[in-house]
One Martini backbone bead per residue (centre of mass of N, CA, C, O) as a GRO file, in nm:
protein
  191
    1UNK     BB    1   7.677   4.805  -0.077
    2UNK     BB    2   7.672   4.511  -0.105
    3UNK     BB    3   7.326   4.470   0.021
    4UNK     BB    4   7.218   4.630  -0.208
    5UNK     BB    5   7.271   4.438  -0.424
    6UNK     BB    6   7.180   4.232  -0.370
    7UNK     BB    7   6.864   4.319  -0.292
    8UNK     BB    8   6.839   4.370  -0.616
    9UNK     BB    9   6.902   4.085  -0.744
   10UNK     BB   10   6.661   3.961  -0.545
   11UNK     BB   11   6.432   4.098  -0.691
   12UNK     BB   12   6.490   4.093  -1.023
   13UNK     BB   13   6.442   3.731  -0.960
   14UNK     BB   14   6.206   3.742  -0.900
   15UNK     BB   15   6.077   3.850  -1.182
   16UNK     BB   16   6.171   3.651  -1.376
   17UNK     BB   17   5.883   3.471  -1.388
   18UNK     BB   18   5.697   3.657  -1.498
   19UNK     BB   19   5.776   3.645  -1.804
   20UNK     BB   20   5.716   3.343  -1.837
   21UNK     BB   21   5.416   3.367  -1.790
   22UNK     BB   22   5.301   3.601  -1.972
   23UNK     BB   23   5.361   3.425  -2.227
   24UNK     BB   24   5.181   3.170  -2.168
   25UNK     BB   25   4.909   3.312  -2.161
   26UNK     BB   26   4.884   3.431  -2.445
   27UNK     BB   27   4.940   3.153  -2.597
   28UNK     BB   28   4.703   2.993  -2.456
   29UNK     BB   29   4.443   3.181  -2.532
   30UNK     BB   30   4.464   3.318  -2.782
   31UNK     BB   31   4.274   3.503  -3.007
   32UNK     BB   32   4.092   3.810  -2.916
   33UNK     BB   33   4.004   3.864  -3.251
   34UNK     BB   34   3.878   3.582  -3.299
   35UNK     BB   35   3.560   3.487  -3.460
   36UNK     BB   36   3.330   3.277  -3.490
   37UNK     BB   37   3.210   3.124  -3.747
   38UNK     BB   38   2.963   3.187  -3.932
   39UNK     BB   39   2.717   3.091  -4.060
   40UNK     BB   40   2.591   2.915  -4.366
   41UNK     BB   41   2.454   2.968  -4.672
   42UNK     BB   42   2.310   2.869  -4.932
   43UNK     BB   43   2.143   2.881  -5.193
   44UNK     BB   44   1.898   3.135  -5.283
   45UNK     BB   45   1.580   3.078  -5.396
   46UNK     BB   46   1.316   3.100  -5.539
   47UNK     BB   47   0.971   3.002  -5.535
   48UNK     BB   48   0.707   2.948  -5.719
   49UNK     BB   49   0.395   2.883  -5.775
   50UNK     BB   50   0.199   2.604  -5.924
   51UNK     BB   51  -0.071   2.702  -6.138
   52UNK     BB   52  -0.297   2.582  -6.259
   53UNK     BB   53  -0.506   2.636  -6.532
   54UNK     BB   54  -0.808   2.609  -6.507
   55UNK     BB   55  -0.749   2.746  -6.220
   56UNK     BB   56  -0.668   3.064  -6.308
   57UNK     BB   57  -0.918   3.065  -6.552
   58UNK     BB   58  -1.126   3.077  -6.397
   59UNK     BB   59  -1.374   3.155  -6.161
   60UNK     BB   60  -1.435   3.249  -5.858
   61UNK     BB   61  -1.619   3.159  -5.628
   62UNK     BB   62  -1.738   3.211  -5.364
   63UNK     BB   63  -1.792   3.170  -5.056
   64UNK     BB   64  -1.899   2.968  -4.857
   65UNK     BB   65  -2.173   2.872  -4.642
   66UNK     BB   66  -2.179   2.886  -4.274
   67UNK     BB   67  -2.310   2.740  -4.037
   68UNK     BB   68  -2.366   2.856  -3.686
   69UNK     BB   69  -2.472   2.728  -3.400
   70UNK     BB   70  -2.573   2.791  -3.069
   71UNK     BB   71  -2.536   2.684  -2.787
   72UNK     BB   72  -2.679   2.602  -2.496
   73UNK     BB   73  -2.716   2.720  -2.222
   74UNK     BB   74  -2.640   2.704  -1.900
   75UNK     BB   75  -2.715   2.732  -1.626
   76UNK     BB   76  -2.749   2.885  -1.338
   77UNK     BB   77  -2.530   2.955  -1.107
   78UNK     BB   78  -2.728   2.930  -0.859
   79UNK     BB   79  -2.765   2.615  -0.868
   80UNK     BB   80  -2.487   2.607  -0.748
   81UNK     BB   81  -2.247   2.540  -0.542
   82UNK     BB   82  -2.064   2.781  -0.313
   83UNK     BB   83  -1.907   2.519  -0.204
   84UNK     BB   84  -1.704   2.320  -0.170
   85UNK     BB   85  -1.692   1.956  -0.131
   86UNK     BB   86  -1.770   1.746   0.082
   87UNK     BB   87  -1.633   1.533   0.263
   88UNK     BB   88  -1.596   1.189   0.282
   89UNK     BB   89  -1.694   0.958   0.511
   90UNK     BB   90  -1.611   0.684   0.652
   91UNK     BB   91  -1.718   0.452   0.854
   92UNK     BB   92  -1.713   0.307   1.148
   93UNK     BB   93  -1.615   0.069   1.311
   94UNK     BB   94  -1.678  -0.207   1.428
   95UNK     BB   95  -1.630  -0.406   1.748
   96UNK     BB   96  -1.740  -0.655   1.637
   97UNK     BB   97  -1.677  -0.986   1.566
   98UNK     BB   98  -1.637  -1.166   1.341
   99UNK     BB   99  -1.843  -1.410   1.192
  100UNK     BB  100  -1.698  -1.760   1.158
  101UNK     BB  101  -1.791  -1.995   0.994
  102UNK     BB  102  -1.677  -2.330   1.080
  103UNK     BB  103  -1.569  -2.608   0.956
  104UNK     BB  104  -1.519  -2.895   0.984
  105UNK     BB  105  -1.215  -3.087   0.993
  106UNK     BB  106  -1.133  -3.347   0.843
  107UNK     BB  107  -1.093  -3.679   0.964
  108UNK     BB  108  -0.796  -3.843   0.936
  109UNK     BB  109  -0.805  -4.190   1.025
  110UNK     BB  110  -0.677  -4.449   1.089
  111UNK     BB  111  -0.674  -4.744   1.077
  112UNK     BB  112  -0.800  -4.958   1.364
  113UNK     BB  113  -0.759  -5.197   1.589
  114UNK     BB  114  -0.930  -5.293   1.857
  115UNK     BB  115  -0.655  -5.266   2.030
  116UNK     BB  116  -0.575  -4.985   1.946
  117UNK     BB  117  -0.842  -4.840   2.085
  118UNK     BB  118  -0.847  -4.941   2.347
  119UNK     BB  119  -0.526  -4.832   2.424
  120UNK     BB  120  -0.607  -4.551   2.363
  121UNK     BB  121  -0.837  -4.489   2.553
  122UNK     BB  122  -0.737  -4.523   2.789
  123UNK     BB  123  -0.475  -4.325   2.780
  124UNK     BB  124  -0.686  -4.083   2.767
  125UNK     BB  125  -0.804  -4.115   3.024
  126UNK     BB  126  -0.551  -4.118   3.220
  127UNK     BB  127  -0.483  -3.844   3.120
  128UNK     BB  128  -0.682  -3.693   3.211
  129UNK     BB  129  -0.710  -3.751   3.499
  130UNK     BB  130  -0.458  -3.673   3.596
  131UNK     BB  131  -0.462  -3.374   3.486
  132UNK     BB  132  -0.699  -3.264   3.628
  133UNK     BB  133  -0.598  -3.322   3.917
  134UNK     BB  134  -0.364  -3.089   3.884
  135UNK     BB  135  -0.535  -2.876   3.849
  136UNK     BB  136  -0.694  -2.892   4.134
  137UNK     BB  137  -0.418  -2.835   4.287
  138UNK     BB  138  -0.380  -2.529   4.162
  139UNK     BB  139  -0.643  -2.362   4.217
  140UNK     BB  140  -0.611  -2.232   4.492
  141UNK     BB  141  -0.329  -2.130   4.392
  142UNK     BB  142  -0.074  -1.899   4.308
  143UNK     BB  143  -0.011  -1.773   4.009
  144UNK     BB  144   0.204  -1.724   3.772
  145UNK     BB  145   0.228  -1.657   3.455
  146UNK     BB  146   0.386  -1.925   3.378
  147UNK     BB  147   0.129  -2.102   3.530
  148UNK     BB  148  -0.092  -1.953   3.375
  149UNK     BB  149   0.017  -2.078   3.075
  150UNK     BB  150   0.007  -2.335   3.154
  151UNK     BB  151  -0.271  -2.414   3.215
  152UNK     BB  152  -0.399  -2.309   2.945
  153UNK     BB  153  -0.239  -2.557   2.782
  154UNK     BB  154  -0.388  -2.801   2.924
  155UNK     BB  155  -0.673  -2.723   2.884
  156UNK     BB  156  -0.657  -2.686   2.545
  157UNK     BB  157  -0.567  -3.016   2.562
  158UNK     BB  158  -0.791  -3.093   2.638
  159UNK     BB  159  -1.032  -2.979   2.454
  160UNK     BB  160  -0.895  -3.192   2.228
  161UNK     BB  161  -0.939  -3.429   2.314
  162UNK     BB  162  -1.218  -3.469   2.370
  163UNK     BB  163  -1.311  -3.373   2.061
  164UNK     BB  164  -1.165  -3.638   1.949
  165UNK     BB  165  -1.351  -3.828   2.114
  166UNK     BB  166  -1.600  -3.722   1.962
  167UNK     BB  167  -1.437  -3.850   1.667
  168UNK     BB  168  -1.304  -4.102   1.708
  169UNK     BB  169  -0.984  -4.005   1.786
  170UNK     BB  170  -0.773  -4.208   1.983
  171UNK     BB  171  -0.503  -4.114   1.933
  172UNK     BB  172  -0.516  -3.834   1.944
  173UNK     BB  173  -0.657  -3.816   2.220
  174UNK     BB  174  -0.401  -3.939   2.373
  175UNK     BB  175  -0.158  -3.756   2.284
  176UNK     BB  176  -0.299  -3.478   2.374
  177UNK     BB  177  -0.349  -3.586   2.681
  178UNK     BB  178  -0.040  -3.658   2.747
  179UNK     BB  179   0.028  -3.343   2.715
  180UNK     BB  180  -0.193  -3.278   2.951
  181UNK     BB  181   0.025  -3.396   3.179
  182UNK     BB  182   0.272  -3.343   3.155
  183UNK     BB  183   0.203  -2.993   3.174
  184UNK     BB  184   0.080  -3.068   3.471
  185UNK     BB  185   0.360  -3.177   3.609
  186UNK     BB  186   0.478  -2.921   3.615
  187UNK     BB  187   0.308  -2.746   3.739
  188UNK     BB  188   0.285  -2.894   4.010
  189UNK     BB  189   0.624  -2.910   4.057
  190UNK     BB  190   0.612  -2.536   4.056
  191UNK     BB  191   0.424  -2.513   4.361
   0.00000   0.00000   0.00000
């Protein structure tokens, strides 16, 4: 009998958490038959139309005369084309290279005494001599990638050299010719 008494106890007390939360729900939920207030309207009078006295005892005209024209119709459907509109296709470019005048850029040289004029020109011709020399030396052997692209701008400096020394610019030719020798004897170096 013991057991029996304990678990109807324990039955019992698990229930009672029951009513105070179903209190709460009730309270917290607000009033179920409460209707939120209508709008209201304020006072409503009628408003009659104030008409002049002049027309209201005039005789009223008929109504005005409104001329119509009709527009001209459009042509006919049949002169339309029947499908959508062909797109536009853009011409093809061409794979020629556009060719661009270009203008020779001036040449700003230094004034140079006879003496550095003279010790330019020689120091251009020597690196220039130099440099040909180890392209030629290199000329018939199989060269790599990175050979022949120093052997590439040796050459490069080399015809910067040159169109220098046609404008008469012998700094500048000695200075680009020196480069073209400097990497003509890595090239002869590395073979």
């Amino acid at each position: 009998m013991g057991n029996d008494w304990m678990n109807q106890a324990r039955s019992h007390a698990s229930k009672l958490w029951l009513a105070p939360l179903c209190v709460c729900v009730v309270w917290s939920s607000g009033c179920f038959t409460r209707r939120p207030a209508a709008p209201q309207l304020g006072q409503v009078t009628l408003a009659h139309p104030l008409v002049p006295m002049a027309t209201a005892n005039a005789e009223m005209e008929g109504p005005p005369e409104i001329s119509f024209e009709e527009p001209p119709l459009p042509p006919p459907l049949a002169a339309l084309p029947s499908g959508p509109a062909k797109p536009r296709v853009a011409p093809a470019p061409t794979n020629e290279p556009a060719v661009v005048e270009k203008k020779p850029a001036p040449v700003l040289a230094p004034e140079l005494s006879l003496e550095e004029v003279v010790t330019s020109k020689v120091e251009a011709n020597k690196s220039m001599i130099v440099a040909q020399r180890n392209l030629d030396a290199a000329l018939g052997k199989p060269l790599n990638s990175a050979q022949a692209d120093l052997a590439s701008k040796v050459r490069s400096f080399m015809d910067a050299a040159r169109e220098a020394m046609k404008n008469s610019d012998w700094e500048r030719a000695a200075a680009v010719a020196k480069k073209a020798e400097v990497l003509s004897e890595q090239l002869v170096s590395g073979l």
